[in-house]
C-alpha positions as CSV (number, residue, x, y, z in Angstrom):
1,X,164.2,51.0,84.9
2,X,167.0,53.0,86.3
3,X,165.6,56.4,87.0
4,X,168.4,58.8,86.6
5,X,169.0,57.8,82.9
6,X,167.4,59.3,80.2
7,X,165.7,56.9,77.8
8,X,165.1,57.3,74.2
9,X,162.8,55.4,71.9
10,X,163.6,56.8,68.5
11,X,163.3,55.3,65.1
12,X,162.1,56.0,61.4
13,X,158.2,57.4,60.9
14,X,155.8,54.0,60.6
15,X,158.3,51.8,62.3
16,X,156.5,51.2,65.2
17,X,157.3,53.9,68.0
18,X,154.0,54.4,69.4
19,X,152.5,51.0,69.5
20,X,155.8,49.9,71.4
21,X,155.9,53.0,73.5
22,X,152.2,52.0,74.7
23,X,153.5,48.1,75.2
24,X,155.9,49.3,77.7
25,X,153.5,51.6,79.8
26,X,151.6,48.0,80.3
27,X,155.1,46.7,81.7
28,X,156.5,49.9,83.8
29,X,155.3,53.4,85.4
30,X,156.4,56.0,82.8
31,X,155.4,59.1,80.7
32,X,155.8,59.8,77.2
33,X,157.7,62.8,76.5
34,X,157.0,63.4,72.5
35,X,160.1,63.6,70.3
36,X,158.3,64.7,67.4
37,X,158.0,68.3,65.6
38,X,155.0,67.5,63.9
39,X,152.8,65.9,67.0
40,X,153.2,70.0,69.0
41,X,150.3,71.1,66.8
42,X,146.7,71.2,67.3
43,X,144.6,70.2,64.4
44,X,146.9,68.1,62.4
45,X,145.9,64.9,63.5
46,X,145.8,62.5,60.6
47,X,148.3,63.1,58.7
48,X,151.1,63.2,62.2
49,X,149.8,59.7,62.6
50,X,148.8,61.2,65.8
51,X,148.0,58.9,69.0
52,X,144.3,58.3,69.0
53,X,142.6,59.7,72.1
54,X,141.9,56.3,73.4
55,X,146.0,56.0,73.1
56,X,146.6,59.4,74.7
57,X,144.5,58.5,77.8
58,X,146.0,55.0,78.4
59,X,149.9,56.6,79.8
60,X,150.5,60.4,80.4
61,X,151.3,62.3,77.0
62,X,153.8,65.3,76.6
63,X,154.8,67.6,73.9
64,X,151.5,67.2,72.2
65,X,149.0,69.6,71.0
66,X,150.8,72.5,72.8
67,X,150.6,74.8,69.9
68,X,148.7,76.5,66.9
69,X,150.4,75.6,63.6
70,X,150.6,79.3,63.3
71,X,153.2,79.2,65.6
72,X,157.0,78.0,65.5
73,X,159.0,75.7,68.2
74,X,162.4,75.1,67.9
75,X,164.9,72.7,69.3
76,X,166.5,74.8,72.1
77,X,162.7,75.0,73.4
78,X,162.2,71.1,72.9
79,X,165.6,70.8,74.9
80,X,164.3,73.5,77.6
81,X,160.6,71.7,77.9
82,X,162.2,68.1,77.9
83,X,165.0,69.0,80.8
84,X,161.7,70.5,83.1
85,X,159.5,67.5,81.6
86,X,161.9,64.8,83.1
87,X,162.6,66.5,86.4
88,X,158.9,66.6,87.0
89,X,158.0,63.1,86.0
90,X,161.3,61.5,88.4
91,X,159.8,63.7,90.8
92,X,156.6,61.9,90.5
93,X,158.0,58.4,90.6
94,X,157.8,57.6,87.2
95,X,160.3,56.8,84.7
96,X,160.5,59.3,81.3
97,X,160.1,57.9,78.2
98,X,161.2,60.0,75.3
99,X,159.8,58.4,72.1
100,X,159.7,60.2,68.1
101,X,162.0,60.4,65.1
102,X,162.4,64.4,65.4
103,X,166.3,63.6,65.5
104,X,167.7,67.4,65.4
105,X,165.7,67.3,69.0
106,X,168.2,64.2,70.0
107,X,170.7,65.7,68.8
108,X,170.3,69.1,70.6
109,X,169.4,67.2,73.5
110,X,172.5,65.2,73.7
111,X,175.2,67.8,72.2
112,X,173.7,71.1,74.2
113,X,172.2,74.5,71.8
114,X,173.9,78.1,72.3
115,X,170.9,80.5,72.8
116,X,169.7,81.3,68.9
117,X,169.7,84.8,68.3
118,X,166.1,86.4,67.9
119,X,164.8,87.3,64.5
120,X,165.7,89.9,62.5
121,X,162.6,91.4,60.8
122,X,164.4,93.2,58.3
123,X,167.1,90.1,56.9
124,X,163.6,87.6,57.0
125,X,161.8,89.9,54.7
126,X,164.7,90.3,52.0
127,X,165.3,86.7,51.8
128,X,161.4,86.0,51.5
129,X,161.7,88.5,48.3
130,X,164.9,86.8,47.1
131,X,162.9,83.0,47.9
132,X,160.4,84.7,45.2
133,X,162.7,85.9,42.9
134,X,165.4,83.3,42.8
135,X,163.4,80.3,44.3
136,X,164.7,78.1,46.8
137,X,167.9,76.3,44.8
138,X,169.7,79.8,44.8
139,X,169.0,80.1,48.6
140,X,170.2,76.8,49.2
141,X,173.6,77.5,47.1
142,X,174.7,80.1,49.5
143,X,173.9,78.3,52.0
144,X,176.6,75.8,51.1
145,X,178.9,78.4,50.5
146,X,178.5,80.1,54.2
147,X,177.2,77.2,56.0
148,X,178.0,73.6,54.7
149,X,177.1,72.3,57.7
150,X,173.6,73.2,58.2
151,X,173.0,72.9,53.9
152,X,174.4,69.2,54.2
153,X,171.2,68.3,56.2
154,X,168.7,70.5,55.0
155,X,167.0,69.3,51.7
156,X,167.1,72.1,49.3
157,X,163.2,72.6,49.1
158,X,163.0,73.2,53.2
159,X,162.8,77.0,52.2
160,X,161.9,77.6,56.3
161,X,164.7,76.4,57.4
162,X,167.4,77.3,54.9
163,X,166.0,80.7,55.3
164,X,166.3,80.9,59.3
165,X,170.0,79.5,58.6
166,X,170.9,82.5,55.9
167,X,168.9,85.1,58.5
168,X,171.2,83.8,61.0
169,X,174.3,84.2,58.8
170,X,173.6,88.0,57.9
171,X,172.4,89.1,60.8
172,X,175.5,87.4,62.9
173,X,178.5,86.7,60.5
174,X,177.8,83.2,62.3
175,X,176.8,79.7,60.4
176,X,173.6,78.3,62.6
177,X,175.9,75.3,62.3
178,X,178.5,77.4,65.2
179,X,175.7,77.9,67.3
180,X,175.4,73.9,68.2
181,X,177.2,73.7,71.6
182,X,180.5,71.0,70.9
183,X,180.3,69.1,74.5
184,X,183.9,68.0,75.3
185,X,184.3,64.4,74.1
186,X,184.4,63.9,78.0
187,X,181.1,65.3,78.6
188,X,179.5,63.8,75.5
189,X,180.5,60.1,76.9
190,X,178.9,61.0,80.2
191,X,175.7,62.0,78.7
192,X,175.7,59.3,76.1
193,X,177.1,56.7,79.2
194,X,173.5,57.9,80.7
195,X,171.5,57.5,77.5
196,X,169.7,54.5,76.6
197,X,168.6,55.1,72.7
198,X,166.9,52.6,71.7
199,X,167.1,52.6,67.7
200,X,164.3,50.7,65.8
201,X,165.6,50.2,62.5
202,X,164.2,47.4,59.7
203,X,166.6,45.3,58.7
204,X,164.6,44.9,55.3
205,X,164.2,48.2,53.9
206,X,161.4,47.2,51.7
207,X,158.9,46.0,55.2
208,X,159.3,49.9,56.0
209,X,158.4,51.1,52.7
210,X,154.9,49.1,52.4
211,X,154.1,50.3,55.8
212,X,154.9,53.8,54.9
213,X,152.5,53.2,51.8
214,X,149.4,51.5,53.9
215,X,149.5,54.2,56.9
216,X,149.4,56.7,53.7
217,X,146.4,55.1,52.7
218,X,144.6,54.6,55.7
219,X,145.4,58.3,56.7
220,X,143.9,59.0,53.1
221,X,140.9,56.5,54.1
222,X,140.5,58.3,57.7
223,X,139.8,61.8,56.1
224,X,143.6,63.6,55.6
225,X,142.4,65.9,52.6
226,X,139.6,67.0,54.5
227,X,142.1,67.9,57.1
228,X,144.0,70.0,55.1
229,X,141.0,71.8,53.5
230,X,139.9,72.7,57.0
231,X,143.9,74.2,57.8
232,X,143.6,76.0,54.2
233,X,140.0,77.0,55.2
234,X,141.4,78.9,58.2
235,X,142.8,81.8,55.7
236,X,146.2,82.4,57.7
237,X,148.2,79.5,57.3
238,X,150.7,79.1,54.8
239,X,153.4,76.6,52.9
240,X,156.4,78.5,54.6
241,X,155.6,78.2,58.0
242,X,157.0,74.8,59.9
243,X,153.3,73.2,60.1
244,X,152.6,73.1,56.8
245,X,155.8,71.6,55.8
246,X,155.6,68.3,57.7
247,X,155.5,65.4,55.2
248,X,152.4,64.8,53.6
249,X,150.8,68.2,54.6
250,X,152.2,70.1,51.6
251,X,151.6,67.4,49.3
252,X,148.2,67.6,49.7
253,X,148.1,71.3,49.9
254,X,150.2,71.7,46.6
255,X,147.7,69.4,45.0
256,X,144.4,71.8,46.1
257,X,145.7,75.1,45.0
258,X,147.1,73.2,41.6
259,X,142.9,72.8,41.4
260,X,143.3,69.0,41.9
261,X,140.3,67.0,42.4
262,X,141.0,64.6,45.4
263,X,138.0,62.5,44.8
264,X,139.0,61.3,41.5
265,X,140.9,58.3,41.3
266,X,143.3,59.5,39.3
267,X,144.3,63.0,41.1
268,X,144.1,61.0,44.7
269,X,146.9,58.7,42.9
270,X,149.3,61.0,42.1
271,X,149.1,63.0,45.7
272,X,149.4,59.5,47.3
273,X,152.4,58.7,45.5
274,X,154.0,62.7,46.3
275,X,153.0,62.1,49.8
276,X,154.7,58.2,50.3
277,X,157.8,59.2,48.2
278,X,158.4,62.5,50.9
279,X,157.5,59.9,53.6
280,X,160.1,57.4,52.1
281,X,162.7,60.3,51.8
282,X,162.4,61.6,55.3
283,X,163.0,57.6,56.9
284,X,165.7,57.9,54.9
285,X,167.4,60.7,56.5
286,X,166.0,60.0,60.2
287,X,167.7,56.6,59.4
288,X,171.3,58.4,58.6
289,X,170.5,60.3,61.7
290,X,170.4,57.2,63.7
291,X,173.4,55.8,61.9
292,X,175.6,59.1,62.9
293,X,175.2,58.2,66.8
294,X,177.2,54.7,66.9
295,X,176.2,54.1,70.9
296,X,173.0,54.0,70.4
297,X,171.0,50.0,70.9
298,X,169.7,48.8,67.5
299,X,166.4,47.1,67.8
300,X,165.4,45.3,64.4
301,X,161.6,47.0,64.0
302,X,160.6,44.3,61.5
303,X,162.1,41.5,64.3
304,X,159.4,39.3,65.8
305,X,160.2,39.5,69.5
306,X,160.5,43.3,69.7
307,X,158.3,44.4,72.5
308,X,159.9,41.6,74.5
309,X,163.7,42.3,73.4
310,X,162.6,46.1,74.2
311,X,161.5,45.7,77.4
312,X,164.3,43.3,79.0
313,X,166.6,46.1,77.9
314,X,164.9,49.0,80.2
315,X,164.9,46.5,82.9
């Protein structure tokens, strides 16, 4: 592996990342930096399809477990940690291996981040009256009126998000979408000419859809609702905050305070099927993602020879 470049194993949740990620460690001297928004928190372990310990001890793990899922990260911090993360690992002799589907992180990490401004107290608690009031569709219609941008990626249910994106309007005049540092096309080819981003993408759609749909089950089988009892157990966690909305979480949540009974066949159905359909939907848009950054080295996920094919390539 060359040293200086920056290398990027990115794909679709359930295509493979990890396994492959550990493949290479057998092969060359690196450490994982985690691309993922959903592996940062402590206690939601099942349901991030989170590396087992046994997996965690086998190559040096970043970016994981760092914080409580009462707390928020963001992608200028992921872009702050990653830069320092790198720097130390070359300086250790190994090689850094950033590897998740968190794409927004890519993306910030390639194309730069102004500083965000800092919250405004007062514009956060209006909007959470108006999210009651109106519910989240109104939000998200204004935000396509002052921020297409931003409301063309965010789903119109993400009320955290959509929020933090009007906050940022009121309190700045601004769109969030302004604060996303344009690189020169000069600079953006020098950074991408010292990217390798390595894409895993199924060429059958259908192969990542029934391995969406057994991971579901065998987080289901491994003990996810009991997981999510324990995080409701806790008494200070909630849907809006960034934890709770990583796919399959609220699902599950949605289901226990709508006084569904998990153990019956039936009820366990229809939360399974909530949970694989918002799965399905978010490979979906990491997939777009992928498509948006044309340099980037497909790797066909559902391809025999993929740990092979992967590995001549960081050679």
């Amino acid at each position: 592996m060359q040293t200086d470049k920056t290398w990027i194993l990115a794909g679709p949740t359930a295509s493979g990342k990890t396994a492959l990620a550990l493949r290479i460690a057998q092969e060359v001297d690196i450490e994982i930096i985690s691309v993922d928004s959903a592996l940062i928190y402590r206690g939601m372990d099942i349901g991030t399809a989170k590396p087992t310990a046994s997996e965690l001890a086998q190559v040096p793990h970043h970016l994981i477990d760092i914080l409580d899922p009462l707390e928020s990260y963001s992608a200028a911090r992921f872009v702050q940690d990653t830069t320092r993360l790198m720097q130390e690992i070359r300086a250790r002799g190994r090689t850094p291996l950033l590897v998740g589907g968190t794409m927004l992180y890519i993306k910030a990490l390639m194309e730069g981040l102004d500083d965000m401004p800092p919250a405004n107290p007062e514009v956060r608690l209006q909007l959470d009256e108006r999210m009651r009031a109106q519910g989240p569709q109104a939000l998200h219609a204004e935000l396509q009126q002052v921020d297409p941008v931003t409301a063309a990626r965010l789903a119109p249910g993400d009320t955290q998000r959509i929020q933090r994106a009007l906050e940022i309007w009121h309190s700045t005049g601004r769109p969030l979408s302004s604060f996303h540092t344009q690189r020169s096309e000069q600079e953006l080819a020098a950074k991408q000419a010292n990217t390798i981003l390595l894409s895993l993408e199924p060429q059958d759609r259908a192969w990542l859809h029934e391995r969406i749909a057994l991971r579901y089950q065998i987080m289901m089988d491994q003990g996810f609702v009991d997981e999510v009892k324990s995080l409701r157990a806790r008494g200070d966690l909630h849907l809006d905050l960034p934890s709770m909305r990583c796919v399959g979480y609220r699902q599950v949540w949605e289901a226990l305070d709508a006084g569904a009974d998990l153990d019956a066949p039936k009820d366990r159905a229809l939360v399974m099927e909530r949970g694989i359909a918002a799965t399905r939907q978010l490979a979906k848009r990491q997939i777009t993602w992928l498509r948006s950054m044309p340099w980037r080295t497909i790797v066909a996920c559902d391809g025999a020879h993929v740990p092979n094919l992967v590995l001549e390539s960081l050679r």
